[in-house]
Structure formats: structure tokens, C-alpha cells
OpenMM code with the backbone's topology and positions (N, CA, C; nanometers):
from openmm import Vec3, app, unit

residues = "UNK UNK UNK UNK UNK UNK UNK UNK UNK UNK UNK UNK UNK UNK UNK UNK UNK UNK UNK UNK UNK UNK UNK UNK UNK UNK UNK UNK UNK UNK UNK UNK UNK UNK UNK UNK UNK UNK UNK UNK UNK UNK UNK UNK UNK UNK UNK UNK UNK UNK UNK UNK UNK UNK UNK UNK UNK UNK UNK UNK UNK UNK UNK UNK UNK UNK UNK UNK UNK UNK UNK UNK UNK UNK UNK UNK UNK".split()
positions = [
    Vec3(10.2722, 18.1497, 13.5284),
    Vec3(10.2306, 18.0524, 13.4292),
    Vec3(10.0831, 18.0194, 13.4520),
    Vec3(9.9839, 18.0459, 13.3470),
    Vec3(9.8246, 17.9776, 13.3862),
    Vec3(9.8526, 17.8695, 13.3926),
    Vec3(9.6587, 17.8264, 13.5059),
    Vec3(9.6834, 17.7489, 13.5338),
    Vec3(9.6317, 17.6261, 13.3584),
    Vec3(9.6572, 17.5430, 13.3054),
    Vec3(9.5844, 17.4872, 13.1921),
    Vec3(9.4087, 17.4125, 13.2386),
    Vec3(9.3673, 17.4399, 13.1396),
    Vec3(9.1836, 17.4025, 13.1680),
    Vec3(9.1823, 17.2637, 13.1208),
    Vec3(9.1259, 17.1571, 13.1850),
    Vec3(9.0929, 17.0148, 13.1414),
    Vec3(8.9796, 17.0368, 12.9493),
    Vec3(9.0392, 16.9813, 12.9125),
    Vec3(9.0307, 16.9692, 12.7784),
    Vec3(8.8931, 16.8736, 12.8023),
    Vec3(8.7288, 16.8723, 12.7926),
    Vec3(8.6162, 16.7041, 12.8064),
    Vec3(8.6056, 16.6976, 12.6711),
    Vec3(8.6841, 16.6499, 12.5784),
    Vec3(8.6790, 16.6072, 12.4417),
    Vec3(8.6006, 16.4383, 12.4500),
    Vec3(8.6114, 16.3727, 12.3390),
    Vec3(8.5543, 16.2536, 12.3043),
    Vec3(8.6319, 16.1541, 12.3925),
    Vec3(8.7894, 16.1732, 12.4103),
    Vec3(8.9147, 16.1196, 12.4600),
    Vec3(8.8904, 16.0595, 12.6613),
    Vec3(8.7930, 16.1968, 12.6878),
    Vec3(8.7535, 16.1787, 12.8320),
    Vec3(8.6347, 16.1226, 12.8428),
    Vec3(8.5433, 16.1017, 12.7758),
    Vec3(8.4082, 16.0372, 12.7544),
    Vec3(8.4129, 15.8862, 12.7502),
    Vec3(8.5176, 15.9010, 12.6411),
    Vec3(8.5574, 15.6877, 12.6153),
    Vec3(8.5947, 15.6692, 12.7522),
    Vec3(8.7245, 15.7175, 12.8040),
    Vec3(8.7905, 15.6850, 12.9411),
    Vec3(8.7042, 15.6966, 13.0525),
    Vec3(8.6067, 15.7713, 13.0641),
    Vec3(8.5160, 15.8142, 13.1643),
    Vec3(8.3827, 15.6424, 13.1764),
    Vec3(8.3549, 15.6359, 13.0754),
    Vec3(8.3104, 15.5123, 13.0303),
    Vec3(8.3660, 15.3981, 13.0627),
    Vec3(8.4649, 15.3686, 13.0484),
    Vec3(8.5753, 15.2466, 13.0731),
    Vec3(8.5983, 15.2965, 13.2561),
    Vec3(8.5357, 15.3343, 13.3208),
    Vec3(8.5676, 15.4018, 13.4723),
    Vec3(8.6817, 15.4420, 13.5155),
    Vec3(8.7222, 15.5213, 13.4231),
    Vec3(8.9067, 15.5669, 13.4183),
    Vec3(8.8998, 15.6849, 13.3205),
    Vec3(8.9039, 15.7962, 13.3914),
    Vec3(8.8951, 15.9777, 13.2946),
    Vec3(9.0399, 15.9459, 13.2687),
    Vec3(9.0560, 16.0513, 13.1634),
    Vec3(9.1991, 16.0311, 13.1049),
    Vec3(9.2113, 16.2095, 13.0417),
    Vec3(9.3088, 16.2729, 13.1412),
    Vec3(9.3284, 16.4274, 13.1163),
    Vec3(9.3674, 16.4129, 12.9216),
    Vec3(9.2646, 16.4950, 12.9077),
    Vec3(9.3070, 16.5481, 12.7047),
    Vec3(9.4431, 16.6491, 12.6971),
    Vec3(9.4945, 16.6693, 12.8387),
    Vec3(9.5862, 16.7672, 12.8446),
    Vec3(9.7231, 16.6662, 12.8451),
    Vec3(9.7157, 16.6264, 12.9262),
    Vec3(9.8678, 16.5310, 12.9487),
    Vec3(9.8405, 16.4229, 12.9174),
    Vec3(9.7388, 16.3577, 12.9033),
    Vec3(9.6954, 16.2046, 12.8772),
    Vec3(9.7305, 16.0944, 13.0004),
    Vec3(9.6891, 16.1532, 13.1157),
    Vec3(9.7334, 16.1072, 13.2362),
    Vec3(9.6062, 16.0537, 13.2800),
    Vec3(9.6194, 15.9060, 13.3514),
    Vec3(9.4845, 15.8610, 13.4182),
    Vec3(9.4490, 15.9127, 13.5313),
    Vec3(9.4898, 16.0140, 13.5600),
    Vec3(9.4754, 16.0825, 13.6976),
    Vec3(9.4186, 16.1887, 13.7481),
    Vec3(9.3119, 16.1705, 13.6709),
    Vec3(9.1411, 16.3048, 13.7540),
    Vec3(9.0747, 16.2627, 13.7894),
    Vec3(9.0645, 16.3147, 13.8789),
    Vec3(8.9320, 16.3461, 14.0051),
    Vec3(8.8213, 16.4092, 13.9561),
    Vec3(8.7115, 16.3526, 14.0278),
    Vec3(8.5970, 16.4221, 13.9833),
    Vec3(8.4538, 16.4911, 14.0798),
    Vec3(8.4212, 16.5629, 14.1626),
    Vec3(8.3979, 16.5668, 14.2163),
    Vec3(8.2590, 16.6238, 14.2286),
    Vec3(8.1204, 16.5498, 14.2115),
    Vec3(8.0132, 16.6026, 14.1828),
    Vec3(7.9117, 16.6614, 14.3019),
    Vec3(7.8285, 16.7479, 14.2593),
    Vec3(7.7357, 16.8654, 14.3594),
    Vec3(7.6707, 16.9317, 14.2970),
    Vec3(7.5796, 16.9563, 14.4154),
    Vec3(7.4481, 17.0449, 14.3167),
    Vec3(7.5104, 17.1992, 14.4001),
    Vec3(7.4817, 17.2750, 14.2702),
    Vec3(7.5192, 17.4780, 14.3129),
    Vec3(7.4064, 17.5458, 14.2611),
    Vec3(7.3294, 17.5810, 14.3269),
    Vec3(7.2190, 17.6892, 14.2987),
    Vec3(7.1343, 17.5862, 14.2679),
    Vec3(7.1033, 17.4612, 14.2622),
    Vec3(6.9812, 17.3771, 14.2372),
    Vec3(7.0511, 17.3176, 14.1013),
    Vec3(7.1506, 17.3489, 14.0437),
    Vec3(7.1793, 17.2987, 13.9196),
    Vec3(7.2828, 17.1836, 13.9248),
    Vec3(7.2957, 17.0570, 13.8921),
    Vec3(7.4087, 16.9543, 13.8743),
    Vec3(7.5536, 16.9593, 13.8403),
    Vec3(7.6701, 16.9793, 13.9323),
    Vec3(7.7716, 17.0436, 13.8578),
    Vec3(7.8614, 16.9101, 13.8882),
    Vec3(7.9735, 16.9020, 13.8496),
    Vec3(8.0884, 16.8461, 13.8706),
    Vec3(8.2578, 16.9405, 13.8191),
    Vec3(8.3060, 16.8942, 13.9289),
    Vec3(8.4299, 16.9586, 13.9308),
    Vec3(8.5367, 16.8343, 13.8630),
    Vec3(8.6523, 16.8935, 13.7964),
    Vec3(8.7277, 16.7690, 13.7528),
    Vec3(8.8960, 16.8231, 13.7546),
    Vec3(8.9672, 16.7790, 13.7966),
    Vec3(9.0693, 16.7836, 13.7774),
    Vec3(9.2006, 16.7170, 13.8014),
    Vec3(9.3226, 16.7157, 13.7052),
    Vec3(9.3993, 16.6458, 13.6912),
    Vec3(9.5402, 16.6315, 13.8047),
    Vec3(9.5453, 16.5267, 13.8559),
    Vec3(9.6671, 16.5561, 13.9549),
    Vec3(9.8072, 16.5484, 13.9186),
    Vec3(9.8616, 16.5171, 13.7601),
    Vec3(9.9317, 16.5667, 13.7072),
    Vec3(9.9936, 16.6298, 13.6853),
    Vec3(9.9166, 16.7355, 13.5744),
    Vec3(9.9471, 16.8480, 13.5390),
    Vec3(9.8700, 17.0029, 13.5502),
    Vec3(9.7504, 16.9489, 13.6750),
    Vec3(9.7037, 17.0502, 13.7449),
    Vec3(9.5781, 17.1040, 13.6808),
    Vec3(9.5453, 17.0391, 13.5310),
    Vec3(9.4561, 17.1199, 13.4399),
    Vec3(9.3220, 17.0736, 13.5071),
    Vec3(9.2084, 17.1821, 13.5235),
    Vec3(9.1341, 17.1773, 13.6218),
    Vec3(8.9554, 17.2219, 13.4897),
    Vec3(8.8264, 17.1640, 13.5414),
    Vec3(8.7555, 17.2417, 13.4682),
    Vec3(8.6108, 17.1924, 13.5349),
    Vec3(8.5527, 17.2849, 13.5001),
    Vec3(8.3692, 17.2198, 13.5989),
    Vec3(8.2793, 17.2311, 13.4601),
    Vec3(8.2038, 17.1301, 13.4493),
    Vec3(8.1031, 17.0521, 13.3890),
    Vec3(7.9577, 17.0859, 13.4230),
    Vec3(7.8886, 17.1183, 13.3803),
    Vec3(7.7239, 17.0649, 13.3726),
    Vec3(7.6685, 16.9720, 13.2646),
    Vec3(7.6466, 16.8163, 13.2797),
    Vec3(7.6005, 16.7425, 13.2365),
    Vec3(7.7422, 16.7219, 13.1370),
    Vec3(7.7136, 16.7177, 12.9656),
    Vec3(7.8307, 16.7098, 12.8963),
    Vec3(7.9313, 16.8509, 12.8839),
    Vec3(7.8470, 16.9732, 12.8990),
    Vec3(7.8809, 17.1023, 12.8704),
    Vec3(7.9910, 17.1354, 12.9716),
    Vec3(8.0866, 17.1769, 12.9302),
    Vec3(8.2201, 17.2635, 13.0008),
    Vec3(8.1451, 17.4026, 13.0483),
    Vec3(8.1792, 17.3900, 13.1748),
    Vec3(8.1407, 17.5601, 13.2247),
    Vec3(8.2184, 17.6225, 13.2337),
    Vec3(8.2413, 17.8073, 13.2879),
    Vec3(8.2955, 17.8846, 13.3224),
    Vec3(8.2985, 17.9221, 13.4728),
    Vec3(8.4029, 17.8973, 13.5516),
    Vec3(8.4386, 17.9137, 13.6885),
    Vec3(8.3398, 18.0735, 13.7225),
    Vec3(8.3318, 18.1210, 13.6288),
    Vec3(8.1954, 18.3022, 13.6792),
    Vec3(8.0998, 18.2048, 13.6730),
    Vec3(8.0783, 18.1211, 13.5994),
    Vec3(7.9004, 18.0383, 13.5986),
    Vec3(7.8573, 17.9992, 13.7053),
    Vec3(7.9794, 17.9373, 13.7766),
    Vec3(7.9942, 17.8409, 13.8954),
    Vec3(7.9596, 17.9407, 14.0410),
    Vec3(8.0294, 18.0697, 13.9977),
    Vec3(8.0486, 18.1587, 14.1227),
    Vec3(7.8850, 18.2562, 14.1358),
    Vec3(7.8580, 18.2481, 13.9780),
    Vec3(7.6848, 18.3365, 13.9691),
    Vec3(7.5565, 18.2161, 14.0459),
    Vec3(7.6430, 18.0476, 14.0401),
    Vec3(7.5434, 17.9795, 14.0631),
    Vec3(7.5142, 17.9667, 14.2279),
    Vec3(7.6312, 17.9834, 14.2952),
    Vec3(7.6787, 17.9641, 14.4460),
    Vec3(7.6611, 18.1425, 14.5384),
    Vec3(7.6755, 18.2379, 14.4207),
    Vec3(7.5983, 18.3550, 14.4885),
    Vec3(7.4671, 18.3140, 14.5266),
    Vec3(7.4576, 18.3661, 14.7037),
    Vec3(7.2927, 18.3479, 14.7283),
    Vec3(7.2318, 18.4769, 14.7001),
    Vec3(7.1673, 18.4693, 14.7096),
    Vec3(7.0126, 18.5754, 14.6309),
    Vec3(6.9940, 18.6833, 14.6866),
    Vec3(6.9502, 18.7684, 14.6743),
    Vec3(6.9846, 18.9385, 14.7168),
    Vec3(6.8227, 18.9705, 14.7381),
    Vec3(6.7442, 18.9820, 14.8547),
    Vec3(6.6436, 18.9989, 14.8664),
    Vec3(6.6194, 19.1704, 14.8676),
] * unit.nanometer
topology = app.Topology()
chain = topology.addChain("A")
for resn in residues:
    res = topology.addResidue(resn, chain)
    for name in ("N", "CA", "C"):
        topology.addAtom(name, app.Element.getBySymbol(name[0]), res)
């Protein structure tokens, strides 16, 4: 079974605001969020302890877990 991707709709923005994320997947108050810089760039990790739906962020933008892994490759001299 995949695993489901955290949905950052408008739904997590209000809740994120009010200091309480709210999964767009299950509608559960229960994500974590966990912010860091990867390759010099601002990321945050987020995910739900629910229903497991998981997703990483730059700023408002949803990333791709390859984005994350091209950003944390070190550099090939």
C-alpha cells in the first residue's frame, strides 16, 4: 500500500496559522514539522502521525523527495 503524500492546501495554512497544522489527508491535528537548511536552501519536513501522509516543503511550494536527495548530494569535484 503507498505511502499517502501530505496534501499543503489552504486547509494547512489556516491551521498552520492558528499554531495547529491540520493533515488535508485525514483532517487530523497531528503533524510534525520539522525545519533545516539542505544544500544552503530552507526546507521543512512535515508529517502526519495518523495516517502516516508525509511531504517536504520549500517556503509555500511542495517538493519532491529526488529534490531533497539532489539538494543533500555533496558535490563531485
Amino acid at each position: 500500500m503507498p505511502i499517502p503524500e501530505l496534501l499543503l492546501e489552504s486547509t494547512y495554512r489556516i491551521a498552520y496559522k492558528e499554531n495547529q497544522m491540520l493533515c488535508t489527508n485525514c483532517n487530523k491535528k497531528n503533524v510534525i514539522e520539522i525545519r533545516m537548511t539542505v544544500g544552503g536552501e530552507s526546507l521543512a519536513f512535515h508529517r502526519c502521525g495518523s495516517c502516516d501522509a508525509k511531504a517536504w516543503t520549500s517556503g509555500e511550494a511542495t517538493i519532491e523527495l529526488g529534490r531533497v536527495l539532489e539538494l543533500a548530494r555533496p558535490a563531485r569535484v
